[in-house]
SEKOL-376770 format. One line per 8 residues: number of its first residue (from 1); their letters; for each residue x, y, z of C-alpha. Coordinates in nm, 4 decimals, always signed. Layout:
NUM = a = X/Y/Z ~ ...
//
This chain:
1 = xxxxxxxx = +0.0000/+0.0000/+0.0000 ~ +0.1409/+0.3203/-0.0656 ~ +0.1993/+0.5948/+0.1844 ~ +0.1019/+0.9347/+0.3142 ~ +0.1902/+1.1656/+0.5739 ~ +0.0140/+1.3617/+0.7113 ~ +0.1485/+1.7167/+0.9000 ~ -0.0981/+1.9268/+1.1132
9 = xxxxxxxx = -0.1110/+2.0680/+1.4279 ~ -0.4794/+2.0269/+1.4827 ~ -0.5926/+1.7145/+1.5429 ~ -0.9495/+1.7015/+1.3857 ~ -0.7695/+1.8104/+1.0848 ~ -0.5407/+1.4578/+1.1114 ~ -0.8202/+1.3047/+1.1474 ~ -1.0476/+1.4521/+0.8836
17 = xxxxxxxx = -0.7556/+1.3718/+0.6124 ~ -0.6767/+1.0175/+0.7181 ~ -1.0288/+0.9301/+0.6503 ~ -1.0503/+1.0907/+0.3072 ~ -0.7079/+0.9562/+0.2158 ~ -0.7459/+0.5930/+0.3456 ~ -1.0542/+0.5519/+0.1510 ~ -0.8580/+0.6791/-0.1901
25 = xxxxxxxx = -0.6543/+0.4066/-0.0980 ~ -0.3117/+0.5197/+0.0754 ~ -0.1556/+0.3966/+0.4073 ~ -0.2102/+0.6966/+0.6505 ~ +0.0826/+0.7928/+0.8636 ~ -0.0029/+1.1055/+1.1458 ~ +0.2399/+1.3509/+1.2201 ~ +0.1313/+1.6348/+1.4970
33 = xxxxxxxx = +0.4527/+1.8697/+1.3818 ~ +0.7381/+1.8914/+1.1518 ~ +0.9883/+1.6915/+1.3544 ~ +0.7190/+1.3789/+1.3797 ~ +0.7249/+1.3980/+1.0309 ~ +1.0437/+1.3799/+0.9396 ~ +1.1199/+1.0820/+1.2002 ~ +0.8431/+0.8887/+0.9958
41 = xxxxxxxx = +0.9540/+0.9659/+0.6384 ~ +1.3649/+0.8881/+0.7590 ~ +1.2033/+0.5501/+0.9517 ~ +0.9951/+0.4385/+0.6184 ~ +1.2571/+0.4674/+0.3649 ~ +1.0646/+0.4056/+0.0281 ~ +0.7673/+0.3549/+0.1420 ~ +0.6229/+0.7003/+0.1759
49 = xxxxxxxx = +0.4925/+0.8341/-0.1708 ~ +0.3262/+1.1642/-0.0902 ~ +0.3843/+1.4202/+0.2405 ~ +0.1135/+1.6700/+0.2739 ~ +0.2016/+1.9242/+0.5124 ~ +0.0237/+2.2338/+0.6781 ~ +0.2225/+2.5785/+0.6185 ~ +0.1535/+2.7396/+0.9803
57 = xxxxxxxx = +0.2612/+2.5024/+1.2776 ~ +0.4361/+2.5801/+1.5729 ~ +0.8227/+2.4744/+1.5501 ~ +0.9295/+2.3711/+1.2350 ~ +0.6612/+2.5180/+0.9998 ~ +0.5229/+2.3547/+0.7388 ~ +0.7834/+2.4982/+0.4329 ~ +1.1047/+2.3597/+0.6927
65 = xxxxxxxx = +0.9309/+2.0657/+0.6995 ~ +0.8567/+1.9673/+0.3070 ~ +1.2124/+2.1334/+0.2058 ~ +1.3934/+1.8778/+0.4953 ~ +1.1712/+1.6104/+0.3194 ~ +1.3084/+1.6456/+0.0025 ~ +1.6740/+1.6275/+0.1206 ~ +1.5738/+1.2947/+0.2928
73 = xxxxxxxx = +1.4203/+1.1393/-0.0525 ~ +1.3734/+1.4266/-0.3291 ~ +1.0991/+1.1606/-0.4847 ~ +0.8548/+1.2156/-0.2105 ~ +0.5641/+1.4183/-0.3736 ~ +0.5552/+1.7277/-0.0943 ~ +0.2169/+1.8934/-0.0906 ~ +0.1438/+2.2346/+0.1252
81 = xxxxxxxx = -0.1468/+2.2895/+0.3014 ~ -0.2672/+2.5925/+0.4422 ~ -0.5686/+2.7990/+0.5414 ~ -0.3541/+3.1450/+0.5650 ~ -0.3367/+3.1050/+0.2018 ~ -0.1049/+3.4449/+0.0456 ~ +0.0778/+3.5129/-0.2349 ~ +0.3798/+3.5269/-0.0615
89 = xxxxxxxx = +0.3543/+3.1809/+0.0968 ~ +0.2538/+3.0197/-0.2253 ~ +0.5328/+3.1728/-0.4229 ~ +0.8067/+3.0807/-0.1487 ~ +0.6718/+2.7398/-0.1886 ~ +0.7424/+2.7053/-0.5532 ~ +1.0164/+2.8309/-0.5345 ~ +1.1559/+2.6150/-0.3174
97 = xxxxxxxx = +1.0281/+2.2755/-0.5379 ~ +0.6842/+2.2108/-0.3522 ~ +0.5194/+2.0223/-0.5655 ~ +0.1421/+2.1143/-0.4906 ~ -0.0203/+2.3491/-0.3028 ~ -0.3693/+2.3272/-0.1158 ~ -0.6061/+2.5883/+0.0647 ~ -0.8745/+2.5377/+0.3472
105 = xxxxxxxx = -1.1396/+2.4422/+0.3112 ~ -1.1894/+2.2067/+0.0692 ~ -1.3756/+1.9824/-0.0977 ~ -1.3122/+1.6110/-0.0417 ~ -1.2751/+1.5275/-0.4123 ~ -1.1052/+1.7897/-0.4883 ~ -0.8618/+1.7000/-0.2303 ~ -0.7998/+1.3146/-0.3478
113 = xxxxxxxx = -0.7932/+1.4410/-0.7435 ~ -0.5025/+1.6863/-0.6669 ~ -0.2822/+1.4467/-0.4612 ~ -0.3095/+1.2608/-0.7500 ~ -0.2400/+1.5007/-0.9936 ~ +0.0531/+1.6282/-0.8013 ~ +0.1955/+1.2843/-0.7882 ~ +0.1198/+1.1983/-1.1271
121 = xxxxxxxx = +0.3159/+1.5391/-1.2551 ~ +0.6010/+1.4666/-1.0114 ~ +0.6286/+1.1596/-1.1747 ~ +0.6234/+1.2479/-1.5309 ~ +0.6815/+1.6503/-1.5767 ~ +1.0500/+1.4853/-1.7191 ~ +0.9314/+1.2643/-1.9183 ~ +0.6564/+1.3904/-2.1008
129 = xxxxxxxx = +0.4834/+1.6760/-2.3320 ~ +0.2092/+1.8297/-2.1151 ~ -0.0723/+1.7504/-2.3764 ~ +0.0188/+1.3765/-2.2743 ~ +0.0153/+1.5146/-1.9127 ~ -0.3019/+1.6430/-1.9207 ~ -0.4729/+1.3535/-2.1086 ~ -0.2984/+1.0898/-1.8609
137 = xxxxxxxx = -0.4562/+1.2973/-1.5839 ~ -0.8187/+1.3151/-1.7628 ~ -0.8065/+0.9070/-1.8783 ~ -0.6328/+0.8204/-1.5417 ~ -0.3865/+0.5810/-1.6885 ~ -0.1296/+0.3867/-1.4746 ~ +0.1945/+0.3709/-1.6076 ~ +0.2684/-0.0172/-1.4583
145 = xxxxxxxx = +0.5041/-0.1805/-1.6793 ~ +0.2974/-0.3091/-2.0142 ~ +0.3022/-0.3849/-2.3448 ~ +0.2478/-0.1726/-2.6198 ~ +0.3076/-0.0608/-2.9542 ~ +0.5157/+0.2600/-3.0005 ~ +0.8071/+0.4139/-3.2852 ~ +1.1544/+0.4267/-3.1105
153 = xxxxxxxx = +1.3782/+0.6869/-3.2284 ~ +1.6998/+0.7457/-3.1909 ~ +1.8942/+1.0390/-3.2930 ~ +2.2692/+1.0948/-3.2633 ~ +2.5800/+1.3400/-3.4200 ~ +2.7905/+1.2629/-3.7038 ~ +3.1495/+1.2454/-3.5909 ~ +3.0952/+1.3431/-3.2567
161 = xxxxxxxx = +3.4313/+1.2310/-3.1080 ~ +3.6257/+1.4105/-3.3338 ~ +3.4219/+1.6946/-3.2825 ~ +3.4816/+1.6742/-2.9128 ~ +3.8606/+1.6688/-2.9618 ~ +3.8850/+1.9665/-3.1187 ~ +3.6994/+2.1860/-2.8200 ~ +3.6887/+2.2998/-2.4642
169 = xxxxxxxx = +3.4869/+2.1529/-2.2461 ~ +3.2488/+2.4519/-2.1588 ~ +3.2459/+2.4842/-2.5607 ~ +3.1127/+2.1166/-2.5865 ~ +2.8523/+2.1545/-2.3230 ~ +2.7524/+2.4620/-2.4370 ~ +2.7223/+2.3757/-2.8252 ~ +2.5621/+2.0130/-2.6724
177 = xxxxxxxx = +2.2824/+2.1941/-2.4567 ~ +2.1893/+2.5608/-2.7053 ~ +2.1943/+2.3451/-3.0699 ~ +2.1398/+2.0145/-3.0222 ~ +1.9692/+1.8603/-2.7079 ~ +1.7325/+2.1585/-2.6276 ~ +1.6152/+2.2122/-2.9502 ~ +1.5670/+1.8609/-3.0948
185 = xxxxxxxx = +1.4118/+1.7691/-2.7259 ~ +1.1312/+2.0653/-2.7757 ~ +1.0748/+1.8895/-3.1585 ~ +1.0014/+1.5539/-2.9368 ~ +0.7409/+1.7383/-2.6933 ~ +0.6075/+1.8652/-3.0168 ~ +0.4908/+1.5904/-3.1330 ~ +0.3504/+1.4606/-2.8145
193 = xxxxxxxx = +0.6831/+1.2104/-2.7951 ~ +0.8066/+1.0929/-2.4641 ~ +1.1510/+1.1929/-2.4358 ~ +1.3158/+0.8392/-2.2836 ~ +1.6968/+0.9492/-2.2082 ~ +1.9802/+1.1173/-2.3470 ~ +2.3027/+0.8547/-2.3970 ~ +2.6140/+1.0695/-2.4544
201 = xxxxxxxx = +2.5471/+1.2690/-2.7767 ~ +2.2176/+1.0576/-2.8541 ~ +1.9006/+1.1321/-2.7790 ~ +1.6137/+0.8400/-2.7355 ~ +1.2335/+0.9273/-2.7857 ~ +0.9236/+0.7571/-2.7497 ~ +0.5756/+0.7671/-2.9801 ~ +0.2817/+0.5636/-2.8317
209 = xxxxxxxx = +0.3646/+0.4895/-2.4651 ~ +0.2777/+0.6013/-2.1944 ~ -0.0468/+0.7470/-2.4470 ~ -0.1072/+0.5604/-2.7819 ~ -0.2229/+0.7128/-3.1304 ~ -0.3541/+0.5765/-3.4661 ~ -0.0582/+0.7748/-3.6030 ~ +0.2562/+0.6979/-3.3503
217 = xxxxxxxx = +0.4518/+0.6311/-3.6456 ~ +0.3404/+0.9050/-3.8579 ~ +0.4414/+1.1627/-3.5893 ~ +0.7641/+1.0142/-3.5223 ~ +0.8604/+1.0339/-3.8461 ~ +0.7272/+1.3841/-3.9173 ~ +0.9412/+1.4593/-3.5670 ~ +1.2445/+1.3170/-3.7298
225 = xxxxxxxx = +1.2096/+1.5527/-4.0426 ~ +1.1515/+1.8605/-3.8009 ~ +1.4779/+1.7919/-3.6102 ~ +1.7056/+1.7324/-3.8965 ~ +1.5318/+2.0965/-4.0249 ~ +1.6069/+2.2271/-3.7122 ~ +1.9538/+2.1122/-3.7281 ~ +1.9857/+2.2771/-4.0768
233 = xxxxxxxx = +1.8580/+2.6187/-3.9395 ~ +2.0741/+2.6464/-3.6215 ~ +2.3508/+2.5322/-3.8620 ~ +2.2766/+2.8386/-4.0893 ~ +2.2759/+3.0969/-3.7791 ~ +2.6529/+3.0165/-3.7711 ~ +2.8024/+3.1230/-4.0221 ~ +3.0909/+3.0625/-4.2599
241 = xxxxxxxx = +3.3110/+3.0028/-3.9827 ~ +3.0955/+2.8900/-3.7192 ~ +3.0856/+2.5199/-3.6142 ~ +2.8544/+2.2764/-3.7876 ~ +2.7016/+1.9515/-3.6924 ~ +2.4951/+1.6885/-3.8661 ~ +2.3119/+1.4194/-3.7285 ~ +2.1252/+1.0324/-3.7894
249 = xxxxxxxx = +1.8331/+0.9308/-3.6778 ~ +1.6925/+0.5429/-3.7075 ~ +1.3235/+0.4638/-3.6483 ~ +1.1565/+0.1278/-3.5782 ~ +0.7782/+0.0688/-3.4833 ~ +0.6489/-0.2980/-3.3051 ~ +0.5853/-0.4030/-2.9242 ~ +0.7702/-0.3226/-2.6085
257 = xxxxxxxx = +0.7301/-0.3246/-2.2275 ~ +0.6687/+0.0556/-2.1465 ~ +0.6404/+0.1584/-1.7794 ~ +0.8881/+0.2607/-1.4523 ~ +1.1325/+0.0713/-1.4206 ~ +1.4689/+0.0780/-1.1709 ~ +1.5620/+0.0489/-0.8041 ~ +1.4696/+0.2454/-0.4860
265 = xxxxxxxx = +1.7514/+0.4522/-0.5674 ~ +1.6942/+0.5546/-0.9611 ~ +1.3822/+0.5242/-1.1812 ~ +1.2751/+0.6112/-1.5124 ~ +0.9561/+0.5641/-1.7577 ~ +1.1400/+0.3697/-2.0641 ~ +1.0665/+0.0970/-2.3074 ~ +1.1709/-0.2439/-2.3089
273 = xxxxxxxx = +1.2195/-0.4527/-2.6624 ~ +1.3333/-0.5579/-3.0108 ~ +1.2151/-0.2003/-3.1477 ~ +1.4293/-0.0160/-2.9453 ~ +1.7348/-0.2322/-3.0049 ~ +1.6769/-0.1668/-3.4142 ~ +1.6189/+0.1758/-3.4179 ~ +1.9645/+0.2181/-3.2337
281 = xxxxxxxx = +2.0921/-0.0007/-3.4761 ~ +1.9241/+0.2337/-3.7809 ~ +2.0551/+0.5124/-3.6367 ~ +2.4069/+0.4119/-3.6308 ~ +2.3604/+0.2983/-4.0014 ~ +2.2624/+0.6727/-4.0901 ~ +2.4922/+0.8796/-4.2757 ~ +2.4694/+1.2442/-4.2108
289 = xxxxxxxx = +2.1149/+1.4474/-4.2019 ~ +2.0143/+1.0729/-4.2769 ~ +1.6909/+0.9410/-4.1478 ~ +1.6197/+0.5224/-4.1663 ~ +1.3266/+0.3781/-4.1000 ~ +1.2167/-0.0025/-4.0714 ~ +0.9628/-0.1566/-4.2877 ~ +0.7017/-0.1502/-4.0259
297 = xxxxxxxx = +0.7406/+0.2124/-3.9876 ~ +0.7202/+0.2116/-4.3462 ~ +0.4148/+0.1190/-4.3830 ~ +0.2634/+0.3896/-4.1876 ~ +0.4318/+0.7099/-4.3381 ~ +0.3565/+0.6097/-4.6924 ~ +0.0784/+0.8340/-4.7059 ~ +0.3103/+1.1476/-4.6174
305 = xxxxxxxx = +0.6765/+1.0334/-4.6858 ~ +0.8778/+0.9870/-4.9520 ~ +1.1196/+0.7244/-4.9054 ~ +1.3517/+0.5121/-5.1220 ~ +1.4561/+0.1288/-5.0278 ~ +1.8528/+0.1071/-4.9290 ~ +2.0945/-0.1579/-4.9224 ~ +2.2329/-0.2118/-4.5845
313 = xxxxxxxx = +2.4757/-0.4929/-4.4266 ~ +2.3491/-0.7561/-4.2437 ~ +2.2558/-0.5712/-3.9024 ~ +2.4451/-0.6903/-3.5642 ~ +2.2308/-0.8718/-3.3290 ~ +1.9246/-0.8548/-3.6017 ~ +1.8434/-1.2711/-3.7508 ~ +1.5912/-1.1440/-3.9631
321 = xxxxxxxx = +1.6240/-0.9656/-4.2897 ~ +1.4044/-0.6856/-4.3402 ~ +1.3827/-0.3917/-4.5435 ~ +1.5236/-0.0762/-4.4427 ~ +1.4361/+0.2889/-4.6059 ~ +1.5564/+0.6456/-4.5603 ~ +1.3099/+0.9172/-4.5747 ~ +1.3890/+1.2115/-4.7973
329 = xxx = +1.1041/+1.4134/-4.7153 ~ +0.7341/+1.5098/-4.6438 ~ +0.5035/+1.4605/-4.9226
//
């Protein structure tokens, strides 16, 4: 069962909580002040999902309280509650990485709906566009581990070793974070991708989990074409002598395990399966400002792609022969 703590100095407030929260279905823990609270959370390491926590309390207030909290376990979703509701305290809350905030009095339902909403953002806000946010929120999807059908692609630069070689550190990360990741990331959210991970210099994004579409394929493709435009552009803003990279991108559609998966210590929503492995492989196939695509993909983009059938090598760690194609453009 997953648990809750709750942190109020009145004690028909406790009470009143605990009986709205255990009937969402959460394991209620009681904490009179801030100290209590953070004895339970440091005594119930993992097993406390949520801390809702009243702002004015005598002692530690409720702010101290949350911002401890986090330093004990930064995954516990810290909710303030308060019925001296200002601007100021509100603000000072965001700013220091509350992840909700609550007024008195309210309404029952509206208190269980935005503990889960302030979970379920906690939980995804770096993971996902917030169309997919908001539609996860109306549907109320889990994200378990399951399967499903989603694109996988892949996107990584040309030469990027060499590249690195020839520049300063602070150069690389700057060049790595302004013209490549930020940019082609925003092109993922775009298109209502999941953005998965970056690995090194390659970024890894996600079209049909944790929300599926008719046209998963179709927008990962039309995704890929943005970002290698993109790339284009922010290579034109530099000039003759400026710097200029080029990058691959490999696409492949079928079924994979989607969901959170990892250890009390790291987690992450990612996909699990043969697509993924392919579209890596694709996308080290690429040349430069090269996009490859699988046959299954294929079949979903002919309506508004043109692509041509390549010759490639037998792939490593692929039995099966399929055909491969790179896209050249939007029809």
């Amino acid at each position: 069962m997953i648990g809750l703590v709750v942190v109020d100095d009145e004690e028909g407030v406790r009470r009143a909580l605990r009986k709205v929260l255990e009937g969402d279905g959460y394991k209620v823990f009681l904490a009179e002040n801030g100290k209590q609270a953070i004895r339970i959370v440091g005594g119930n390491d993992g097993k406390i999902e949520t801390v809702i926590s009243d702002f004015k309390m005598p002692g530690i207030d409720g702010l101290e309280t949350l911002m401890e909290i986090g330093r004990i376990n930064p995954e516990i979703t810290r909710i303030m509650l308060t019925g001296y509701a200002t601007m100021e305290s509100a603000i000072e809350a965001v700013n220091a990485g509350i992840d909700g905030f609550l007024t008195k009095p309210f309404e029952n339902t509206e208190l269980t709906a935005k503990v889960r909403e302030y979970n379920l953002k906690k939980r995804l806000k770096q993971f996902v566009s917030e169309q997919i946010l908001t539609e996860l929120q109306r549907e109320g999807k889990n994200i378990l581990p399951r399967r499903q059908k989603v694109s996988v692609l892949f996107s990584d630069i040309r030469g990027f070793s060499k590249i690195a070689e020839t520049m300063t550190p602070e150069a690389l990360s700057d060049m790595l974070n302004s013209r490549y990741f930020s940019p082609l990331d925003n092109v993922i959210f775009e298109f209502n991708g999941t953005l998965d991970k970056h690995i090194g210099d390659s970024i890894m994004g996600v079209f049909g989990a944790p929300v599926a579409y008719e046209d998963d394929a179709a927008r990962a493709v039309l995704g890929a074409l943005k970002m290698r435009e993109e790339i284009r552009r922010i290579n034109e803003m530099q000039g003759a002598s400026g710097r200029k990279i080029s990058i691959g991108i490999g696409i492949s559609t079928g079924e994979v395990m989607a969901g959170i998966f990892g250890s009390s210590r790291k987690k992450e929503y990612t996909v699990f399966g043969p697509p993924v492995n392919l579209a890596s492989r694709l996308e080290r196939l690429a040349g430069a400002d090269q996009i490859l695509i699988c046959e299954e993909t294929c079949r979903h983009v002919q309506h508004l792609a043109k692509v041509e059938k390549i010759n490639v090598p037998p792939i490593k760690g692929i039995e099966r022969r399929f055909d491969v194609y790179s896209v050249l453009g939007a029809i």
